[in-house]
N, C-alpha and C positions, 0 to 999 in steps of 0.2 A: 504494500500500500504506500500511495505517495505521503511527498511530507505535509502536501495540504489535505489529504486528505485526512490525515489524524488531528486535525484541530476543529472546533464547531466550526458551523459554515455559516454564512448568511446569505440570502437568497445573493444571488450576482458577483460574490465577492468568493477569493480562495486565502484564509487563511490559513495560521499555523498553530502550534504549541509554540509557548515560549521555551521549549528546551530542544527543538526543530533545527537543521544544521543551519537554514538559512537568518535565525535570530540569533546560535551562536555567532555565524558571521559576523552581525552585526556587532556584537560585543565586542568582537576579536578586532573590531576597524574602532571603539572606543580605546583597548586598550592601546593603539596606538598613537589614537588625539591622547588617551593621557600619561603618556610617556613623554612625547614632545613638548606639550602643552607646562606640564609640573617641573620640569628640569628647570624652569628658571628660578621657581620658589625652591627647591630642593638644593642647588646652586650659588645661591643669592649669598648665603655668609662667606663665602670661597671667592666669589664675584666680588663682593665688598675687598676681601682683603689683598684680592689680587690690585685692583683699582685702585685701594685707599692706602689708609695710613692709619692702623692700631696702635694704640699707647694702653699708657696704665693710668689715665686721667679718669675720671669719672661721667664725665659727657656722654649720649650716648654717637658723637660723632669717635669719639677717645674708644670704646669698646666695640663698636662696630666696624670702624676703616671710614667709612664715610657717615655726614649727618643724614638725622630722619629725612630732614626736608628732602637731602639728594635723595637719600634711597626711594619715597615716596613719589617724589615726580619722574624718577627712574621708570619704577611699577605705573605710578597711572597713565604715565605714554604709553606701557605697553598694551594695558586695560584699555587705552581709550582708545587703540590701533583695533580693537574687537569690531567700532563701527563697522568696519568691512565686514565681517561675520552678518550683517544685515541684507545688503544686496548679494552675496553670494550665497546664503540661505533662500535667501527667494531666490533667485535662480532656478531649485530646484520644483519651484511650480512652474517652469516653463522648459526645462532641459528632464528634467525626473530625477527622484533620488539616489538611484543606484550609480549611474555618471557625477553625480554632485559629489557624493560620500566619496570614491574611488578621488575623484580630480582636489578634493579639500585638503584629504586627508595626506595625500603625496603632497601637494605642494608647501603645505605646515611643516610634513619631517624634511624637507628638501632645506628650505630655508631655515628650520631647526642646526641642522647640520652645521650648516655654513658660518654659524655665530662662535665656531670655533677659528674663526677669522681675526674674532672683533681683538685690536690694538689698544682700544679705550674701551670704560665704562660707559661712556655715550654711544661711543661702535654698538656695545653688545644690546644696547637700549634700542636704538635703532634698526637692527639685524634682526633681533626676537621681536620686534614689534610687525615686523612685515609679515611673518610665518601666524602671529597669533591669532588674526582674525578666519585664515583657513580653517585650523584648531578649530573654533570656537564654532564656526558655523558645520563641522564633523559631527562635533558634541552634542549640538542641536538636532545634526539630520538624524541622528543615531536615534533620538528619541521621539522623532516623528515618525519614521520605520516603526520601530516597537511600537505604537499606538496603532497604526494602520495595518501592520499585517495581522493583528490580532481579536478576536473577539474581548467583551468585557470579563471575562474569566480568566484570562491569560493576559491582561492588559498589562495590570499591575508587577505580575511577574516580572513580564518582556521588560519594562520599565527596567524594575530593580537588576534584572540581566543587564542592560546596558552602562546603568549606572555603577553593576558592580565592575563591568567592562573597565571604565574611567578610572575607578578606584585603584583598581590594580594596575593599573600602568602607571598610576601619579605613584602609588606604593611602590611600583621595581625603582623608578627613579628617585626616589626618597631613600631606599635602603641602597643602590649601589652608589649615591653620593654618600651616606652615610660612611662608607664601608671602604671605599675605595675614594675618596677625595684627595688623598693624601698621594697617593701615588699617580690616578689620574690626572687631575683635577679638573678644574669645570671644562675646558674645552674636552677631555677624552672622557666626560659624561655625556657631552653633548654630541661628540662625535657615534656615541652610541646609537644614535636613532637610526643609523643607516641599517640597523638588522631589523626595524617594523615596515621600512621601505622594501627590503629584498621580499616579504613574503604577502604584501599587501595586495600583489596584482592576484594572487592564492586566494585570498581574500573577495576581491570583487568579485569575482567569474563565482561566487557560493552566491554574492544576493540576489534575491531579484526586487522587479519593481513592484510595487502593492497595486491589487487590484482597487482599491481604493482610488487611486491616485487617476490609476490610466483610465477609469471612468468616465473621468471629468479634466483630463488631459486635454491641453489644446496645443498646436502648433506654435513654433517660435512666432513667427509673422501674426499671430493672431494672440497673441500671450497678451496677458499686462503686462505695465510697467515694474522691470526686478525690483522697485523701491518695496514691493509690497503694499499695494494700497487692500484697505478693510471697509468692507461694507458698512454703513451708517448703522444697521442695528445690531452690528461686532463691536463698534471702537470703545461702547463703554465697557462693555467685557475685557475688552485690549487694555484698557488704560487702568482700567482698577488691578490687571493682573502682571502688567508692567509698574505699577507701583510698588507691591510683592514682590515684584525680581529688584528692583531697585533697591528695597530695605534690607532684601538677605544677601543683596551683595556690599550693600554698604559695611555690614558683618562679616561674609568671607572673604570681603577682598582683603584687609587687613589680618584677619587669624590666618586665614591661609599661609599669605605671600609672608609674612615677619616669623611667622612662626618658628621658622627652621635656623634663621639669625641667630632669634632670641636665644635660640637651645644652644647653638655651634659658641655665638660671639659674649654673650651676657650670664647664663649660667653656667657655660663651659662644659656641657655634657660629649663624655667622649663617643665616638663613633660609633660602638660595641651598645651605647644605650641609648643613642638616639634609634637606629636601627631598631631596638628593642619596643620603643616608642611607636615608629612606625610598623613594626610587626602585630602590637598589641593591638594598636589603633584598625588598622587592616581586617583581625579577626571580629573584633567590637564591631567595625563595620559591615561586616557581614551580618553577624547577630541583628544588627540594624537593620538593614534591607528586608529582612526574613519578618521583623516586627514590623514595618514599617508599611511591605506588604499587607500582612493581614490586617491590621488597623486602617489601610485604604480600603478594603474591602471589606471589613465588617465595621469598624466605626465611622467609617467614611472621609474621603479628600479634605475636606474642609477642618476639621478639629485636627487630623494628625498635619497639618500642616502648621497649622496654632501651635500645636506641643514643641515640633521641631526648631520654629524661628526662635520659639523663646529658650529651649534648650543651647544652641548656637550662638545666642547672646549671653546667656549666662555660664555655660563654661568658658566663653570665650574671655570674659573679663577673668573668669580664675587662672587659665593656663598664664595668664600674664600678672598672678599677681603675686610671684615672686619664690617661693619656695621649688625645689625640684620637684616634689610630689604633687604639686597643685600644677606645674607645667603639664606630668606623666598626665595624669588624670585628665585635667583639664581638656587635653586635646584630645584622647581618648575621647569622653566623654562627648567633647567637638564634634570628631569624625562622626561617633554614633549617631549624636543628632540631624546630621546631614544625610545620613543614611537614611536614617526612617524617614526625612524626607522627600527623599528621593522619587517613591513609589507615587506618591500620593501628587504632589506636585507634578512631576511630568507628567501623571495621568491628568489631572486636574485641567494643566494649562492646554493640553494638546487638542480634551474632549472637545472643549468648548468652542472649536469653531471651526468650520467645514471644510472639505479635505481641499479643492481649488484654492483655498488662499493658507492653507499650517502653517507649511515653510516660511511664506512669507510673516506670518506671525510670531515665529520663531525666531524671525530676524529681529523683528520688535522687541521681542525678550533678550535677545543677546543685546539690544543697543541701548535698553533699559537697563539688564545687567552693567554693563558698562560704566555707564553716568555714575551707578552706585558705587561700583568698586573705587573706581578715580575720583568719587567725592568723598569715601571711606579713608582710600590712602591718603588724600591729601593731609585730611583732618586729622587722620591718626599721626602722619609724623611732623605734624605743625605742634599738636597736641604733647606727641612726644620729647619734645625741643624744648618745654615749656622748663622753666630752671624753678625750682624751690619746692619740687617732687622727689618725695621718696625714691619712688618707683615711676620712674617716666611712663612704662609700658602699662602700669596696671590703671594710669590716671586715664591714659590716651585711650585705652579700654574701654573702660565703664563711660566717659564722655559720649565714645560715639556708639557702642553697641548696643546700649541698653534702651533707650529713646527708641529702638529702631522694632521693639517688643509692639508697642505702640500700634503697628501695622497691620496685625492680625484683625484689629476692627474689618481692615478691609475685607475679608473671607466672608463676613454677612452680606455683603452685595452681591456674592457670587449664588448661582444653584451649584446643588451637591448632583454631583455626578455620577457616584457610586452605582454598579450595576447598570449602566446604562451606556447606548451606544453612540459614537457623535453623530449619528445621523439623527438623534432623535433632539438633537440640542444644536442643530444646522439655525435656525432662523428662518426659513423658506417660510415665504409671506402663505398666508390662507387666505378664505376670502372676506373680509365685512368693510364697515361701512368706513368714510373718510374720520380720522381720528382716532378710529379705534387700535390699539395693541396689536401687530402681528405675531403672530404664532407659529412656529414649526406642525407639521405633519409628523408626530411623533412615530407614527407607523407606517408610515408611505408605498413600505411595501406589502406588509397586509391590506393597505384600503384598494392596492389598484393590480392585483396580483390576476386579475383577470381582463386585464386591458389588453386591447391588441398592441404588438409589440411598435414600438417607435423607432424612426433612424437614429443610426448612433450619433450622426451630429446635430441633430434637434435635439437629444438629450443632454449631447456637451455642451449645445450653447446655452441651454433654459440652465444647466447647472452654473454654467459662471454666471452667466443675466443673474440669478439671485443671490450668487457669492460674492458678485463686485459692487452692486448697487441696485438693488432687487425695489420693484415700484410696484405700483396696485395691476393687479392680474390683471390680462384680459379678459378671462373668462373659464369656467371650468374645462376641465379633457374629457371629451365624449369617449366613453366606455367603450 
């Protein structure tokens, strides 16, 4: 039996199981965005000391090699180089996923590579900033595949499968800087990426494209514009769940990216325990995923995404608030919470809006993402510069992570999605009177499952007609 044929079907559509060769693929092309992708944060204390200039002053420019400010506007060029990750995620609504994922993913570890060039600090700022928007819009297509080729049963899975994809690649690279910094060092970690390059074309020829997608596929010449444009009754969906990627990046961009400094240049944890860190973290994350999963699917999208932002905030202030155990833990406990939300989250943001414009919405979230992280880092190492603190990093913390709790109000504007399929949460207008609310056909294809069949391109276009800017029907379809 094929691989689609062991997953629930839905009328018209072939999907899969999420443990299907062609959803591990998809994993297997995250663990590669997060391989390339994490080597600059995994990096970063090695990179300072290469660049800078360490003392035994107390400053945190004197323990690091260079000041916050620099290391901060460093990372949020690179973070705000993500933009691209916008138009090249929408792309994939007019070229298809499986060429986007393949053409992102190579051209991120290509220019990954090469940053083993960079002469300066600004070289390498520069170098990793061109590669990172590829990355990022990988990271994206990775979890619009996993929504689309899968029924609501498997949705959540395919999710946390891809997510745990990323993890474990940001994990190989975290433990072989850890482990080998000293004899590589950051260029021959970076030089490392050319082994996800050799086997990545292995890689594309396993996915395929989602029925989903090529349903409502149209030709380049006929496509929208790659900006991504969203229909009038998406954007406030769009905007309330790009304010969500905004807050939890304002959070991870900062624990993420300093994290591994903090541990290398400030509490001087040696490489045998860092590794240890990110080993534990790794396992916790997994545990994550596995909760994180079934809390999307039996407590539903919306609360396990509440537990996690605030989880992410509050360990996040403790990994940084100074003792080595409260680091261990703290980031532990970090990782986990990003895990559990992992599931729920990419299920949440992908359901909600209809398969002709994801990608493109995807790219919305990556350039929403973005804004967060490069206003996190700024703040963070403005914040950290600040003189007549104890603890620079635990102040710079709590300033900017904990406000960002705050956010979860927005998950009440959203619907819960739980159990349900995005066609049923499409928007496609019905029919009444002028003023009134439109409403999706939550069954569309039980109500019309005895229609005579239509041309495939009457069907493409009435699909985009109300994906790109859907107005009052003409009139109903004769049976």
């Amino acid at each position: 039996m094929g691989d689609a044929a062991q997953g629930a079907q839905l009328p018209g559509f072939r999907t899969y199981r999420w443990t299907d060769p062609v959803l591990v693929a998809v994993a297997l092309v995250a663990v590669a965005s997060g391989f390339g992708q994490f080597g600059a944060v995994a990096a970063l204390g090695n990179v300072a000391k290469t660049f800078g200039h360490t003392t035994s002053g107390a400053t945190f420019a004197d323990e690091a090699g260079l000041s916050g400010t620099v290391l901060g506007v460093g990372l949020a060029i690179i973070r705000a180089a993500s933009f691209l990750g916008l138009p090249l995620a929408s792309l994939a609504d007019r070229f298809g996923r499986k060429p986007m994922l393949g053409a992102t993913c190579a051209t991120g570890l290509v220019l990954t590579v090469l940053t083993t060039l960079s002469p300066s600090y600004w070289w390498f700022v520069a170098i990793f900033a061109l590669g990172r928007p590829f990355l990022s819009a990988t990271v994206g297509l990775t979890q619009v595949c996993a929504v689309e080729l899968t029924t609501s049963r498997d949705r959540a899975k395919a999710v946390s499968l891809a997510a745990a994809g990323y993890a474990v690649g940001a994990g190989i690279a975290a433990i072989v800087h850890s482990l080998a910094a000293g004899t590589l060092g950051f260029r021959g970690i970076f030089a490392l990426a050319i082994v996800p390059i050799i086997f990545l074309p292995v890689l594309v020829r396993r996915l395929v494209e989602p029925d989903r997608f090529a349903r409502v596929a149209v030709s380049a010449t006929e496509a929208e514009p790659v900006l991504g444009p969203v229909a009038r009754p998406h954007r406030r969906r769009l905007l309330i769940v790009a304010a969500l990627a905004f807050s939890i990046s304002v959070i991870t961009g900062p624990a993420n990216s300093l994290v591994f400094i903090y541990a290398q240049n400030f509490a001087h944890l040696g490489g045998i325990t860092t590794s240890g860190m990110v080993v534990a973290a790794g396992a916790a994350g997994l545990g994550g995923l596995l909760v994180g999963r079934w809390l999307a699917d039996h407590l539903g999208r919306r609360p396990t995404v509440a537990l996690s932002i605030t989880g992410m905030a509050v360990f996040g202030v403790l990994a940084y608030s100074g003792p080595d155990w409260a680091l261990f833990f703290g980031y532990v406990a970090g990782v986990t919470s990003g895990a559990v939300f992992a599931p729920a989250g990419g299920s949440l943001a992908n359901e909600l809006f209809p398969t002709s414009v994801r990608a493109s919405v995807t790219g919305w979230y990556i350039a929403a993402g973005v804004v967060g992280a490069v206003v996190g880092l700024l703040a963070f190492g403005a914040a950290a510069d600040v003189r007549g603190t104890s603890n620079h990093l635990e102040f710079a913390s709590a300033v900017v992570f904990l406000p960002m709790v705050l956010a979860t109000g927005f998950l009440l504007l959203l619907p819960e999605t739980k159990g349900k399929e995005p066609e049923e949460l499409w928007g496609e207008p019905s029919f009444g009177s002028a003023g009134e609310d439109v409403h999706a056909d939550p069954h569309p294809a039980e109500h019309h499952h005895h229609a005579e069949p239509r041309p495939v391109a009457e069907d493409v276009a009435d699909q985009r007609r109300w994906a790109s800017d859907p107005g009052p029907p003409a009139g109903p379809r004769a049976p």
